[in-house]
TIVEX-287789 format. One line per field, with one value per residue (C-alpha): residue number from 1; x, y, z; chain. Coordinates in Angstrom, 3 decimals, always signed. Example, Ala and Ser with C-alpha at 12.3 -4.5 7.8 and 13.67 -1.06 7.14 Angstrom:
REM residues 2
num <- (1;2)
X <- (+12.300;+13.670)
Y <- (-4.500;-1.060)
Z <- (+7.800;+7.140)
chaine <- (A;A)
This chain:
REM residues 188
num <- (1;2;3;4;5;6;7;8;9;10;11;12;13;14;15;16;17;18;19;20;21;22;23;24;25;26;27;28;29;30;31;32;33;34;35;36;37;38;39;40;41;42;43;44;45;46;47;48;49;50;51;52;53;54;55;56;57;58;59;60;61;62;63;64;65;66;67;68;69;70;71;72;73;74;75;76;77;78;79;80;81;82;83;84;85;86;87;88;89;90;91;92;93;94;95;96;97;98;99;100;101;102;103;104;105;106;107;108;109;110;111;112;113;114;115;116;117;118;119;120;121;122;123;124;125;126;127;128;129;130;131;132;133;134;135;136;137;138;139;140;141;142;143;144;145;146;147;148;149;150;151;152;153;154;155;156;157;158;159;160;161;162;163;164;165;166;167;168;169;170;171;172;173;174;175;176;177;178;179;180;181;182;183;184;185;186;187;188)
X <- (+5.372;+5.242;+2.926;+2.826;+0.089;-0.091;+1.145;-2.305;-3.161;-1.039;-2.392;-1.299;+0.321;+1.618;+4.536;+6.302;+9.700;+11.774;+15.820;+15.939;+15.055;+11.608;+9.438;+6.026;+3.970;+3.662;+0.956;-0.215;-1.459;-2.477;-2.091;-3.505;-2.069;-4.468;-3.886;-0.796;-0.651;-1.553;+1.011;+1.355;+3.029;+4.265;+5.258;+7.020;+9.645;+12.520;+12.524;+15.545;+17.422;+14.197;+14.957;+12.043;+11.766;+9.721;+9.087;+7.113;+5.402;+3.661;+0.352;+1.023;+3.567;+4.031;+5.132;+6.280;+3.934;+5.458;+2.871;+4.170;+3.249;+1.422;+1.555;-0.420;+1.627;+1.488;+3.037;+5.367;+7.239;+9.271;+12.606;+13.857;+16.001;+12.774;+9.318;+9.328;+6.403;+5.152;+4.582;+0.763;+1.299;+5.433;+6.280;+9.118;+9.837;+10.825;+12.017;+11.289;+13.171;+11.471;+11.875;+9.797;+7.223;+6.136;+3.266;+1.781;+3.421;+0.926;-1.877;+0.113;-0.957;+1.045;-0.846;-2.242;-2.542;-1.880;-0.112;+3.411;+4.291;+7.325;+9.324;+10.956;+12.066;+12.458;+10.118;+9.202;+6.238;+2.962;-0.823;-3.074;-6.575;-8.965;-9.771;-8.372;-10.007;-7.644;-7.785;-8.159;-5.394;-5.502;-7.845;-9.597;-12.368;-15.647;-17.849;-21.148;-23.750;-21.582;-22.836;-20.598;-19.985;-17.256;-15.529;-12.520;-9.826;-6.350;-6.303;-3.301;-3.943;-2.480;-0.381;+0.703;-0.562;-2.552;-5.494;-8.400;-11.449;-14.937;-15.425;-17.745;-14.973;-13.027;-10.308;-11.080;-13.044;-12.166;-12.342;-12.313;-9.820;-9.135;-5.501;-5.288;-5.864;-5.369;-8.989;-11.622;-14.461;-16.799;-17.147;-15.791)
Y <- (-10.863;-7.048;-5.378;-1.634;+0.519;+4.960;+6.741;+7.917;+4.686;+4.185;+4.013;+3.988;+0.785;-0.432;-1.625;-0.040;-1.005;+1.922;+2.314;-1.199;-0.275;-1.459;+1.177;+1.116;+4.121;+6.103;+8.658;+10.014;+13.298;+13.675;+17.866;+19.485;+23.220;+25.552;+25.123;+23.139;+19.345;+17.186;+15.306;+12.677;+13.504;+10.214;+9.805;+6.433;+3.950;+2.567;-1.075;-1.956;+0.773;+2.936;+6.033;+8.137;+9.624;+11.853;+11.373;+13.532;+11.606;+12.939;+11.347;+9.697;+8.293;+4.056;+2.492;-1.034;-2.221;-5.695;-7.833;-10.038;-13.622;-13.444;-15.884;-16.317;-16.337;-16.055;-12.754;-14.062;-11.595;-8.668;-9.134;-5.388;-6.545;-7.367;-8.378;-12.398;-14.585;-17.919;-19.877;-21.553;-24.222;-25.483;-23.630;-21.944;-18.321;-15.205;-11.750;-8.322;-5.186;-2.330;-0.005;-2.555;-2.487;+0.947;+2.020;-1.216;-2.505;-0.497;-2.731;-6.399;-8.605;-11.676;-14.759;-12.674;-14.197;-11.695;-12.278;-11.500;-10.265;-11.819;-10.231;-13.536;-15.299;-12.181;-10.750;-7.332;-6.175;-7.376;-6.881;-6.087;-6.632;-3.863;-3.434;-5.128;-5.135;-3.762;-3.142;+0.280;+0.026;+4.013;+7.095;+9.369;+8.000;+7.889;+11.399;+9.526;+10.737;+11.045;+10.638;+10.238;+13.473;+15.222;+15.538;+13.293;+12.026;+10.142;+6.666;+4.042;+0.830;-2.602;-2.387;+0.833;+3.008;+6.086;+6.788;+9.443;+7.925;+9.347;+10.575;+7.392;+4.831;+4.276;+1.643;-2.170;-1.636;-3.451;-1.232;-1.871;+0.316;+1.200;-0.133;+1.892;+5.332;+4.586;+6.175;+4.478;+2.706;+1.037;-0.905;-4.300)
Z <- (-18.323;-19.652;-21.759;-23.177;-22.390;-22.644;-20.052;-19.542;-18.203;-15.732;-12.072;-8.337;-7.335;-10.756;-11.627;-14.702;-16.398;-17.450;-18.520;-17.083;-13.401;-11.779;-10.270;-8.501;-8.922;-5.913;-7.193;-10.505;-11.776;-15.774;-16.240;-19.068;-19.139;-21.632;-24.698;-24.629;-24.742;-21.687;-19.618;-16.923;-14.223;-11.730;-8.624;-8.379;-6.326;-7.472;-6.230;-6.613;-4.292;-2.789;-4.282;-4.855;-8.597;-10.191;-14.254;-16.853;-19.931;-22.768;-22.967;-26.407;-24.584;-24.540;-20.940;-20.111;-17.589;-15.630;-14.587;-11.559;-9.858;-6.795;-4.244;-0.933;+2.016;+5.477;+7.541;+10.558;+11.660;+11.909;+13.229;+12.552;+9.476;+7.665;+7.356;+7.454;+4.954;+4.729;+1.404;+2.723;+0.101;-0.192;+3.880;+2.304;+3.870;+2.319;+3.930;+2.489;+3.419;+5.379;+1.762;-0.127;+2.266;+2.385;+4.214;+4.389;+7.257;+9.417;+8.436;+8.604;+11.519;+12.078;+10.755;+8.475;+4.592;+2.519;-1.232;-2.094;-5.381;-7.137;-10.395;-11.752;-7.981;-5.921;-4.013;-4.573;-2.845;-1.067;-1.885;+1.203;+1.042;+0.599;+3.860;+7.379;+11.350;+13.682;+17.742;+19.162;+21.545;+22.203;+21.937;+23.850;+25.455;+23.604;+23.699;+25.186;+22.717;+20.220;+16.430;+13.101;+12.176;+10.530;+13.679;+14.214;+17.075;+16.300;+17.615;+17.693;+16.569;+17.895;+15.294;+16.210;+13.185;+13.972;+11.735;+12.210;+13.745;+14.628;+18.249;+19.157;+18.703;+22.402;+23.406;+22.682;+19.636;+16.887;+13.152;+9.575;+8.015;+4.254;+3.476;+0.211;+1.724;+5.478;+6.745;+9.068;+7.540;+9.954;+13.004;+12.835)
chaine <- (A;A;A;A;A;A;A;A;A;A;A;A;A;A;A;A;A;A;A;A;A;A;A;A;A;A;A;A;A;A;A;A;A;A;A;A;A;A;A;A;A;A;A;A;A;A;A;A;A;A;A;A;A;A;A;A;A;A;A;A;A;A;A;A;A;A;A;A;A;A;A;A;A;A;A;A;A;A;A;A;A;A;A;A;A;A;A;A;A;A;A;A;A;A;A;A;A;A;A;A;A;A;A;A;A;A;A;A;A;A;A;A;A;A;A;A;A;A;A;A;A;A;A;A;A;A;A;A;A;A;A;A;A;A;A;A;A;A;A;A;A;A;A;A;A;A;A;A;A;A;A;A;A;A;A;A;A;A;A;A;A;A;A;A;A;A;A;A;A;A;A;A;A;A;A;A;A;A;A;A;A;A;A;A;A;A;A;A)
């Protein structure tokens, strides 16, 4: 269920084991200063409690990486307590807290099958997709004429994230955003 792996190996979204605590890595940076040795420098969650920390490793360093069981499930709700999942397979339902869901919850539509990460039989986290079609629901209108250019607007989405979008893209259209960075992609 763990394995080790250098600390220069260690990527966004991962889920490393250290003093005992579970973190997911928030962001990375590996720093080499001149002519001393390089480091990694990581950004991560504690998922137990929330906290953010903020942790140094040598690059020879060894990390515990936890590898977790994934299961599809369903999104239902949110009820303001927490974000409410489906089992597709057994119907059994699950609720994750509002700090284990992070940023995602901009991109969850109910009904939406999405898989649920589980450390032992708690769940800890969700996978999205790579990229999800979302409504429009509010922009400026669309510049008639307009090309894709390196011009932007912010739009609200039906699920009421706001995300840059190019100045064609007006009310009603549906879009396929990136979930990992949160930027427009295409038309839908």
């Amino acid at each position: 269920m763990a394995d080790n792996l250098l600390a220069t190996q260690l990527r966004k979204g991962m889920i490393v084991k250290i003093e005992k605590e579970l973190y997911r890595i928030f962001d990375r940076q590996h720093v080499t200063p001149g002519n001393l040795r390089g480091f990694v420098r990581v950004k991560m969650r504690n998922i137990r409690n929330g906290s953010m920390a903020e942790e140094k490793f040598r690059s020879e360093d060894i990390v515990e990486r936890v590898s977790l069981e994934q299961k599809e499930m369903q999104y239902l709700y949110n009820d303001g307590g927490g974000y409410h999942f489906m089992d597709t397979a057994s119907y059994e339902q699950v609720q994750l807290s509002p700090d284990l869901m992070g940023d995602s919850v901009g991109f969850l539509k109910p009904e939406m099958n999405i898989q649920v990460e589980f450390y032992g039989e708690n769940p800890i986290g969700i996978e999205l997709p790579q990229t999800v079609d979302l409504k429009v629901t509010e922009t400026m209108p669309a510049i008639k004429g307009a090309t894709a250019t390196n011009q932007t607007k912010p739009a609200t989405l039906e699920t009421g994230v706001v995300i840059q979008v190019p100045p064609f893209i007006g009310e009603g259209d549906v879009i396929r955003v990136n979930t990992e960075t949160g930027e427009y992609q295409t038309r839908a």
